[in-house]
Structure formats: C-alpha cells, structure tokens
N, C-alpha and C positions, 0 to 999 in steps of 0.2 A: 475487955478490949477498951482500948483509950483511944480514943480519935482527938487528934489536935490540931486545929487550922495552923496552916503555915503557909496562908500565900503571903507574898512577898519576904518573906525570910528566906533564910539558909537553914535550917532544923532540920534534922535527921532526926526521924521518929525511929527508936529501936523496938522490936515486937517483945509485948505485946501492944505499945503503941502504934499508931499508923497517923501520917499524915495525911492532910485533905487541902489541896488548893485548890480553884476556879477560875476557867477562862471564860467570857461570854465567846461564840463560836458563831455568832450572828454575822452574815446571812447564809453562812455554810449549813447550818441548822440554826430552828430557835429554840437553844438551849445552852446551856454551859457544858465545858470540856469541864469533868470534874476527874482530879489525880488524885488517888489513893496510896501510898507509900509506904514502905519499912523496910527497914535493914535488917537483916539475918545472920545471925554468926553461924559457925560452922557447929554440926551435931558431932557424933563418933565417929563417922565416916561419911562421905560420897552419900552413898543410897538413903541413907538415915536423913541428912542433910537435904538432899532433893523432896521427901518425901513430907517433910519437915514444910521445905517454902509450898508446894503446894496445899499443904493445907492449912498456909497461912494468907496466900490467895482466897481460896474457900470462903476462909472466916471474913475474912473482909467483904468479899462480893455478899455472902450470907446478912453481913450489918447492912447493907448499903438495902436489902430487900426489907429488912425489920424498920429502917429508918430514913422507908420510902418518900414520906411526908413530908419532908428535908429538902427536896429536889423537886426542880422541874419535872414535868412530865416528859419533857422532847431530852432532858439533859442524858450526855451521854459519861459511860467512865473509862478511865485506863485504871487497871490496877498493877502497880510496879511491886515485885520483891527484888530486894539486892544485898550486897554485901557491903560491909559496914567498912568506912577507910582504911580501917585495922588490919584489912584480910586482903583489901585491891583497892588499887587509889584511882584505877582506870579500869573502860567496860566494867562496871560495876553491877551491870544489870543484870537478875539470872532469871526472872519473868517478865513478862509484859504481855499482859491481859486484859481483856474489858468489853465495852459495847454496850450496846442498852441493855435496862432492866431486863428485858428475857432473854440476853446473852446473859448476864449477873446469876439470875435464877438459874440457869443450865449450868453456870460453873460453881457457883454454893451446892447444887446437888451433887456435882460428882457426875452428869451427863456429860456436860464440855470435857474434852480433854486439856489440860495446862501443860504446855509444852515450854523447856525449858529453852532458853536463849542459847545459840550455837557459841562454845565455849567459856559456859558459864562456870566450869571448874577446873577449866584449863591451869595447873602449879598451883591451885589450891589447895590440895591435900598430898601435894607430893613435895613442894620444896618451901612451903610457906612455914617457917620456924614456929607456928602456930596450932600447923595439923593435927600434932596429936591429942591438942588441950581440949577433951571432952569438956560441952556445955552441959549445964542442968538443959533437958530436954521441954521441962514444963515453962521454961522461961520464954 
C-alpha cells in the first residue's frame, strides 16, 4: 500500500494507493479529521466489484491500526472508496467509513459491517461502455 499526503491538492490516489489529508477539528474534538481515499475501478462484475472496495476499506482502516504512531490519540478517520472520473464524474462515492481507532479496528477485522453508499452502481455495469473491460483484480 502507498499512502500519499494530498492535502491541499486535487490527487486522486488510484488503489493500491490511498490518499491522506487533515483537518484540525478543534474545539469539536482535540484532534484532527484525517481522510483516507482511493478510487476503484470496476472488477468482472457488480458483486466481484463491491467485494473488491470493501476490502480495500479493510486495508486501509488495517494501515491506519499498524501506523497508529502517526496520529493523535483523539484524531478521528473517514475512510472514502470511490470510482475513478472514468467510470462517474458525479456521486462518485461508493463507501464512506470511519471513526476512531476502535471503530478502525472493528472494520480492519471484518466485525464492522461496510455498507455501501445508496446507488453506488446505479448505470455502472449496465450502460457504462466500460462494463465489460475486466481489470487485473490484484491491481
């Protein structure tokens, strides 16, 4: 995994990179709003595909536990997966996850459930002239 700061930019990290910006979030909490990112392109299908961004939610909540030393203690996360311009240029979002470190840990385990964003593949695999271009899955 490649983490690459992008606050203040416009960078679209594509997985297996993810990007990482920072709010300070003071006096709402004392800590920073830290966002986690990455675009997604589309798998063989739908289910392959869904299955695919949540376990690249995982990986990321899983880094953010290895590379706890990094953050504040109060600091809270979102972690977003989405689709890449290529695939939707609006609602682009098809997760949105997070919360503190022992929200993180429950969804790196696999306890949290990651629930997908309401019409997150809404004309994506059915009239996007791209549907049926299988990606390498390990990418």
């Amino acid at each position: 995994m490649n983490p690459i700061e992008t606050t203040g930019t416009d960078f679209e990290a594509e997985w297996d990179s993810f990007g990482i910006s920072r709010c300070d979030f003071r006096p709402n909490w004392n800590g920073d709003m830290v966002n986690l990112f990455s675009v997604v392109d589309m798998r063989a299908d739908e289910s392959t595909t869904e299955q695919f961004m949540k376990d690249c939610a995982r990986a990321i909540a899983n880094w953010v536990g290895d590379h706890k030393s990094n953050f504040g203690a109060e600091d809270r996360f979102q972690i977003i997966i989405g689709w890449p311009k290529s695939v939707r240029t609006t609602a682009r979002q098809t997760i949105k996850t997070g919360g503190t470190f022992d929200d993180l840990s429950s969804i790196a385990s696999g306890d949290a459930q990651i629930q997908m964003r309401r019409g997150w593949s809404l004309d994506v695999f059915t009239q996007n002239p791209n549907a049926n271009k299988a990606v390498d899955s390990t990418r």
